[in-house]
C-alpha positions as CSV (number, residue, x, y, z in Angstrom):
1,X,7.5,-0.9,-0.3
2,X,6.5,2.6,-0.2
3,X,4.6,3.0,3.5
4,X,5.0,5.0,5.9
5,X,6.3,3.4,9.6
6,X,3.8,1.4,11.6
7,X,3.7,0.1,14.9
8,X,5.1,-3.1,15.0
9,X,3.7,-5.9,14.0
10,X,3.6,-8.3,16.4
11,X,1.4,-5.5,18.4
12,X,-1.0,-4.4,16.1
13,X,-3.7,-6.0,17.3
14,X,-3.1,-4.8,20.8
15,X,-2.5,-1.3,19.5
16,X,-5.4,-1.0,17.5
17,X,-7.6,-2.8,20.1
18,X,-6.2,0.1,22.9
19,X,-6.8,3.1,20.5
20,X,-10.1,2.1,18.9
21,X,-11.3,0.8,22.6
22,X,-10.1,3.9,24.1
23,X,-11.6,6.1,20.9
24,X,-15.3,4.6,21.1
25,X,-15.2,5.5,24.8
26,X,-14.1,9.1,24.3
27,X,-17.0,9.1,21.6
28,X,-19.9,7.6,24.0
29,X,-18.8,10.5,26.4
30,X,-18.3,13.2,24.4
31,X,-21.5,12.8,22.2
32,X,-23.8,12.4,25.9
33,X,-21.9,15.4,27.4
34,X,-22.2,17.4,24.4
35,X,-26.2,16.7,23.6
36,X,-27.5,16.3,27.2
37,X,-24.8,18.2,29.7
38,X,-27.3,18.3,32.6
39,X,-28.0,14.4,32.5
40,X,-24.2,14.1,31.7
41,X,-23.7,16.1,34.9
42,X,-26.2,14.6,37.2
43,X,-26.2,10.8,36.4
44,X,-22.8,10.0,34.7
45,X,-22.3,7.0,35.2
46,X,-25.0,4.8,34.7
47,X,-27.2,7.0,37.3
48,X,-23.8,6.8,39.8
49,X,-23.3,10.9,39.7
50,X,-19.6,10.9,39.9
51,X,-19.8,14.2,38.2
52,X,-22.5,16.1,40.6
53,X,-19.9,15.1,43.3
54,X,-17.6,17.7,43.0
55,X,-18.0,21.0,41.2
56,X,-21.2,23.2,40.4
57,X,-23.1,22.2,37.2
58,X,-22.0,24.3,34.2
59,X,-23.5,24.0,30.8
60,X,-20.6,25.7,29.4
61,X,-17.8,23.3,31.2
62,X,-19.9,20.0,30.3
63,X,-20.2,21.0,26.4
64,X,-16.7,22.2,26.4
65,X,-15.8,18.5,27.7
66,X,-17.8,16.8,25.6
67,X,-16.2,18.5,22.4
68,X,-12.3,18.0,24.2
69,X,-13.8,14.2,24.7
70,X,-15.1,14.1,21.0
71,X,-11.2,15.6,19.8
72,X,-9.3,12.9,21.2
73,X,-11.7,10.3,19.9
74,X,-11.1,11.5,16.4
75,X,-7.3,11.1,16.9
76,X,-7.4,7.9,18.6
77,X,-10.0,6.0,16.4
78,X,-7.6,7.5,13.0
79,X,-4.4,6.1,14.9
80,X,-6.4,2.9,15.4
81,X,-7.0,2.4,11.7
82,X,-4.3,3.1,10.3
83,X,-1.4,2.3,13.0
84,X,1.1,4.9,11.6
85,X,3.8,5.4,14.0
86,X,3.8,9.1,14.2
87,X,0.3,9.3,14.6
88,X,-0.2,6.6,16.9
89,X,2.0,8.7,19.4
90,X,1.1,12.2,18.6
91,X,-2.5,10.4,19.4
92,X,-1.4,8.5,22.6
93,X,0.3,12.1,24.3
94,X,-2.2,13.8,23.4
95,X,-5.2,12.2,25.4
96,X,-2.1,11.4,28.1
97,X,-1.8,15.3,28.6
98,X,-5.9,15.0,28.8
99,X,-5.7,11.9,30.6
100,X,-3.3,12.5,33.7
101,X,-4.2,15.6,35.5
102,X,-8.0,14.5,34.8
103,X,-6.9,11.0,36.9
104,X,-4.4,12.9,39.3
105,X,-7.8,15.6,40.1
106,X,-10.2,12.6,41.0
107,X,-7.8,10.3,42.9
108,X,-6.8,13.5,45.2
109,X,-10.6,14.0,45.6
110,X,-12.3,10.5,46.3
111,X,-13.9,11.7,49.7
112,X,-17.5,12.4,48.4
113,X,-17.4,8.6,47.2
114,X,-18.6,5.5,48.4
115,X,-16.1,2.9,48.7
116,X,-17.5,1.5,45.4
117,X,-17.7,3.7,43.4
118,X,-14.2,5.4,45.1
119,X,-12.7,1.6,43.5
120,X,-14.7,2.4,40.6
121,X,-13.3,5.6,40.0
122,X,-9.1,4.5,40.5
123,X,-9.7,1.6,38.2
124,X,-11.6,2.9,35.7
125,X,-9.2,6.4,35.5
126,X,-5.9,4.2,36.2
127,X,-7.0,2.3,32.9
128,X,-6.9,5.8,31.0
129,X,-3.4,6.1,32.0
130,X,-2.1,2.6,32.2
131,X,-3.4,1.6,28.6
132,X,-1.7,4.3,26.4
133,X,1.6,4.8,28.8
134,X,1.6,0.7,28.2
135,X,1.2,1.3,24.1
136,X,3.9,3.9,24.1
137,X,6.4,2.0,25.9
138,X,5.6,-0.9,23.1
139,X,5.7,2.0,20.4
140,X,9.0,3.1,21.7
141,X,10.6,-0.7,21.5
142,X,13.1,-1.4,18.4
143,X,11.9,-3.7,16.1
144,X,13.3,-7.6,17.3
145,X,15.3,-8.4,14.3
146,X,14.2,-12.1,13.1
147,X,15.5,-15.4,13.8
148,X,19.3,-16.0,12.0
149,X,17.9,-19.3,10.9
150,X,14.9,-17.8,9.5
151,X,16.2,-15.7,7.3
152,X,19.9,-15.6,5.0
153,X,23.1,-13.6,5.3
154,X,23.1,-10.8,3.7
155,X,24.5,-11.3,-0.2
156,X,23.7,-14.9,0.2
157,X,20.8,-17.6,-0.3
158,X,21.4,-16.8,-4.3
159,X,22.3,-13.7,-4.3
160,X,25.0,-12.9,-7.3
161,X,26.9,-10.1,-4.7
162,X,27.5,-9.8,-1.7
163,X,26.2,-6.7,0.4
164,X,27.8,-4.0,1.3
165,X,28.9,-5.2,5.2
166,X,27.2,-2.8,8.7
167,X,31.2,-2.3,8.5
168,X,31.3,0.5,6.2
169,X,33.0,3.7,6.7
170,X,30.5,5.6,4.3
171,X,28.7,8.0,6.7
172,X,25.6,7.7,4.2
173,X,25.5,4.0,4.0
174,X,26.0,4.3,7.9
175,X,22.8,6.5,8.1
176,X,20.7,4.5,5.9
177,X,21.3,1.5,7.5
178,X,20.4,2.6,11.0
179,X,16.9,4.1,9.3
180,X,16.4,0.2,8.2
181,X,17.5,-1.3,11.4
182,X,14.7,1.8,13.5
183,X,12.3,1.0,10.9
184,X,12.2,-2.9,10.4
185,X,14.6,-3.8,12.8
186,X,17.1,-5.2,10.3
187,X,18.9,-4.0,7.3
188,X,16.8,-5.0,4.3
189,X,18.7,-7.1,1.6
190,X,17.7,-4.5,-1.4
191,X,19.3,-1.7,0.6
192,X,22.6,-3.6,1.0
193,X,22.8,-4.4,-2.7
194,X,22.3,-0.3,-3.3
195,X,24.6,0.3,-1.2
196,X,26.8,-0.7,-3.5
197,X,26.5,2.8,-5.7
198,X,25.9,5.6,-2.8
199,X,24.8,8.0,-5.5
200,X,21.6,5.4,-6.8
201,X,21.3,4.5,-3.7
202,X,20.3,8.2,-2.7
203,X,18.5,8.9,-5.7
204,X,16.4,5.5,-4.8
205,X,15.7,6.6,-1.6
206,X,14.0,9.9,-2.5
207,X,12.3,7.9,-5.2
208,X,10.9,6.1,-1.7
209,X,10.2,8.8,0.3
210,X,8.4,11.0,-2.2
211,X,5.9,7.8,-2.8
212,X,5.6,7.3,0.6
213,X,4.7,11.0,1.6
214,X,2.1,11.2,-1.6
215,X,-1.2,10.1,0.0
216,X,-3.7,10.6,-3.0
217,X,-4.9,7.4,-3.3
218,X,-5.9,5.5,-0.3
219,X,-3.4,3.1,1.2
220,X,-5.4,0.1,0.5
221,X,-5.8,0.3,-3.5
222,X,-2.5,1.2,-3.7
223,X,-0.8,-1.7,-2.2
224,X,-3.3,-4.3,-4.0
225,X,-1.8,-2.7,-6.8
226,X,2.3,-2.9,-5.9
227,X,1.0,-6.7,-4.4
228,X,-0.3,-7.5,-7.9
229,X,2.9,-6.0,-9.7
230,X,4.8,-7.8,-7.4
231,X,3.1,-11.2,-8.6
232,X,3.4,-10.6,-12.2
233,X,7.1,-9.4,-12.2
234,X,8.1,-12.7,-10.1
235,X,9.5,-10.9,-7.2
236,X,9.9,-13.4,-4.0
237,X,11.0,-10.3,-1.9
238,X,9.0,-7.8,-2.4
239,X,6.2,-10.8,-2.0
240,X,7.8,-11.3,1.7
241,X,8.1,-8.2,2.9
242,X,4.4,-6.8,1.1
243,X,2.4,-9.9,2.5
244,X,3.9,-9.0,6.2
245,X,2.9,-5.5,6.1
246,X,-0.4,-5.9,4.1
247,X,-2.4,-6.1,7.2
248,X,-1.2,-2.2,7.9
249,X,-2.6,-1.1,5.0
250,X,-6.1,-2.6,5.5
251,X,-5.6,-5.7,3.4
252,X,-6.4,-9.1,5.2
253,X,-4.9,-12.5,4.6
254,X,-8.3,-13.4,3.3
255,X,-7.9,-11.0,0.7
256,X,-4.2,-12.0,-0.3
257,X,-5.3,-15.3,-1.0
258,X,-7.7,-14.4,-3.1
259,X,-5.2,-11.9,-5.3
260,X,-4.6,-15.2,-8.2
261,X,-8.0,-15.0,-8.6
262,X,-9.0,-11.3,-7.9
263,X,-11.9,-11.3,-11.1
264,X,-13.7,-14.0,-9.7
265,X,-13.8,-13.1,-6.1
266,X,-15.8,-11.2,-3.3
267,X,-13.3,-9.6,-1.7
268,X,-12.7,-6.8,-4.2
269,X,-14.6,-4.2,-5.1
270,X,-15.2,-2.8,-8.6
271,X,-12.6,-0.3,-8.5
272,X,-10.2,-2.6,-6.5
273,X,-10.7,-4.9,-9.4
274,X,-10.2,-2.3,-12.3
275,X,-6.7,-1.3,-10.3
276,X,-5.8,-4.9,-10.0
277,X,-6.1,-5.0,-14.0
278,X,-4.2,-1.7,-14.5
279,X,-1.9,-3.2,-12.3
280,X,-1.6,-6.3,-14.6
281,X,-1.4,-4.1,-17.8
282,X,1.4,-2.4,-16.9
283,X,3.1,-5.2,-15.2
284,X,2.6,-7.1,-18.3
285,X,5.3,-7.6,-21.2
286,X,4.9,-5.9,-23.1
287,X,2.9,-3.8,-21.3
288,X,-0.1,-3.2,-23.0
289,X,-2.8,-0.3,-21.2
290,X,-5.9,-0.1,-23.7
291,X,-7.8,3.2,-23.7
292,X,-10.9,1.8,-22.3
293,X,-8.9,0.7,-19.6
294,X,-7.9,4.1,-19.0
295,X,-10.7,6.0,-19.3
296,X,-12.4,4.0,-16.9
297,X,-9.8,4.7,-14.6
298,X,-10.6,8.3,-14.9
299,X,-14.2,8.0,-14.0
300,X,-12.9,7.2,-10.4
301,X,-9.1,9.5,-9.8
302,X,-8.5,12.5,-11.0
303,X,-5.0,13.5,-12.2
304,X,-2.8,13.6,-9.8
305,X,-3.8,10.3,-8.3
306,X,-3.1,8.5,-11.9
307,X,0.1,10.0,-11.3
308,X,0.4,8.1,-7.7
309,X,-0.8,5.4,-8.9
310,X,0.7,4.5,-12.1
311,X,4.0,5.7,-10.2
312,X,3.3,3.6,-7.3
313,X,3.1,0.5,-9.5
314,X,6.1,1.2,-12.2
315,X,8.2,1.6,-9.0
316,X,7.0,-2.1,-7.7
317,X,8.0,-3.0,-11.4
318,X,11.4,-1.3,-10.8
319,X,11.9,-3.0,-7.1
320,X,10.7,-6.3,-8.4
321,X,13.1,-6.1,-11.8
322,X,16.1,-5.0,-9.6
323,X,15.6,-8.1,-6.6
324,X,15.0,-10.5,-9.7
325,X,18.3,-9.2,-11.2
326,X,20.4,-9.8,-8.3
327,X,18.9,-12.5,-7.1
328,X,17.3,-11.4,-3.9
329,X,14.7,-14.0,-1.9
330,X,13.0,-13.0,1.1
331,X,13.8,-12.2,4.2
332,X,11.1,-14.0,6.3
333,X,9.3,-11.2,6.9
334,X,6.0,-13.6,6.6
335,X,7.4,-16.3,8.5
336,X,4.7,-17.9,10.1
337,X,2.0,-16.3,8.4
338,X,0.6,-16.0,4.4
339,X,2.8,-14.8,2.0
340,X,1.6,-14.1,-1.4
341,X,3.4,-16.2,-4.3
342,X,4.6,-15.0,-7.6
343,X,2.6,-15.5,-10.7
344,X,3.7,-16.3,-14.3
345,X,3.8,-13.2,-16.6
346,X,0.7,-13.2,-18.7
347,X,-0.9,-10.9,-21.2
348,X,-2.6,-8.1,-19.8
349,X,-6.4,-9.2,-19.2
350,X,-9.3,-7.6,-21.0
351,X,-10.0,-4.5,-19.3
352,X,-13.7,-4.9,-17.5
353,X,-16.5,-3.0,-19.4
354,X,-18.5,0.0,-17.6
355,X,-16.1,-0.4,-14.7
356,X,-18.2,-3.6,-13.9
357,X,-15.8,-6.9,-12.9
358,X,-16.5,-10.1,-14.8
């Protein structure tokens, strides 16, 4: 699937938990620093006056805090939403560098405390240094590779070849694979089968990369979209591996298990529907895209992001052809939680009328 790397899985609860937690804090403080400095100064927290403590009261310093505290929460609270692994670190550092020497600074100066509030202080300010130095040491950990007897050989459990072996000599099959194994832990089945033809396999690969780096259209539309493709066409592994990392790109299990019956359901929104249906038209054989369908499309992307997301689904149609071809079934990627099933090919359903769903 065409995404960017996340953190992994089995943390991102903890992860997002840490960097929204940490963001709403950074938020509380910045916004009372920046729009009442002298209360900020005097009575922060809750009436204790940590602050008044130790330097002079400056208007300019307190604002100039409450807009650094403000910045990091912007950072943190994006890394907590969408858990992309290079922005879940750059976020992490970043309030580190912030975070450290403000900790190191009070724990050297704890004299004008009470004993209290001197605990207070050390627990409170260890927290801002123990919680995201404990998130980057999990965001720094490989990905566990899964279970043997949850998941086949490569080139076996149906498949008609056999993959190409981690034994290979070819320094770009070499490379490819070790970007697998850093980004999901494993070699993915599709990739060995490439592997096969170096030359596709390359060409494939910037096919991925350009869709992943293309950011039009929000994450969320776009892999209901490749979900719903993925149903139509039949494809067990794309299933797998797109119902494991749906909940990275803001779609719930409550919302895969309502994809078979997307019309008729809450969970999706008018233009989520309309994109399930495009999704359906052009997954469709024949595929059949009626104008109305199409120009109510345009009423909500412009362009370039018809470009992303036709492209986005006619590569699921590519994945999903290619896997069925060679008989590829998943990897276990879903093991032990919901995994979206395939769906018989049907004619494309009537498109909805004034963007409205049934």
């Amino acid at each position: 699937m065409s995404k960017a790397p996340t953190v992994p899985a089995r943390f991102a609860g903890l992860f997002r938990a840490g960097l929204l937690g940490l963001g709403a804090v950074q938020t509380i403080n910045g916004l009372y620093a920046l729009l009442a400095p002298r209360s900020f100064f005097e009575d922060f927290p809750l009436g204790r006056g940590w602050v008044a403590a130790l330097p002079a009261y400056s208007e300019h310093l307190v604002r100039d805090v409450g807009g650094l505290f403000l910045a990091t929460a912007v950072i943190l609270i994006a890394a907590g939403i969408y858990l992309e692994r290079r922005l879940v670190g750059v976020a992490l550092v970043s309030f580190l560098a912030f975070s450290i020497p403000h900790a190191v600074f009070h724990f050297l100066n704890l004299e004008p405390y009470e004993a209290g509030d001197a605990i207070a202080n050390v627990v409170g300010l260890g927290a801002t240094v123990g919680i995201p130095t404990g998130l980057l040491f999990l965001l720094g950990r490989p990905a566990e590779p899964r279970p043997a007897s949850r998941r086949a050989a490569p080139g076996s459990a149906g498949s008609r070849v056999e993959g190409v072996p981690d034994s290979t000599r070819n320094p770009l099959i070499r490379y490819a694979y070790r970007q697998s194994r850093s980004r999901e832990g494993e070699v993915m089945d599709p990739l060995r089968v490439f592997a096969h033809n170096p030359t596709v396999m390359m060409g494939y690969g910037i096919f991925e990369l350009a869709s992943e780096r293309s950011q039009r259209v929000p994450e969320r539309i776009k892999h209901l979209a490749l979900l719903r493709a993925a149903m139509l066409c039949g494809c067990e592994w794309c299933l797998d591996y797109g119902s494991a990392i749906s909940a990275a790109a803001n779609v719930s299990e409550e919302d895969l298990r309502a994809l078979p019956t997307y019309r008729g359901s809450d969970r999706f929104d008018a233009v989520e529907i309309l994109v399930l249906d495009y999704a359906s038209a052009i997954s469709a054989t024949p595929a059949e895209v009626s104008d109305e369908l199409f120009a109510q499309l345009r009423e909500h992307f412009d362009e370039p992001q018809l470009v992303e997301l036709t492209s986005i689904i006619a590569l699921e149609n590519y994945r999903a052809r290619f896997n069925w071809a060679f008989g590829l079934a998943g990897q276990g990627y879903a093991d032990g939680a919901y995994c979206v099933r395939p769906e018989a090919a049907a004619r494309a359903p009537a498109p909805t009328v004034g963007g409205s769903p049934d």
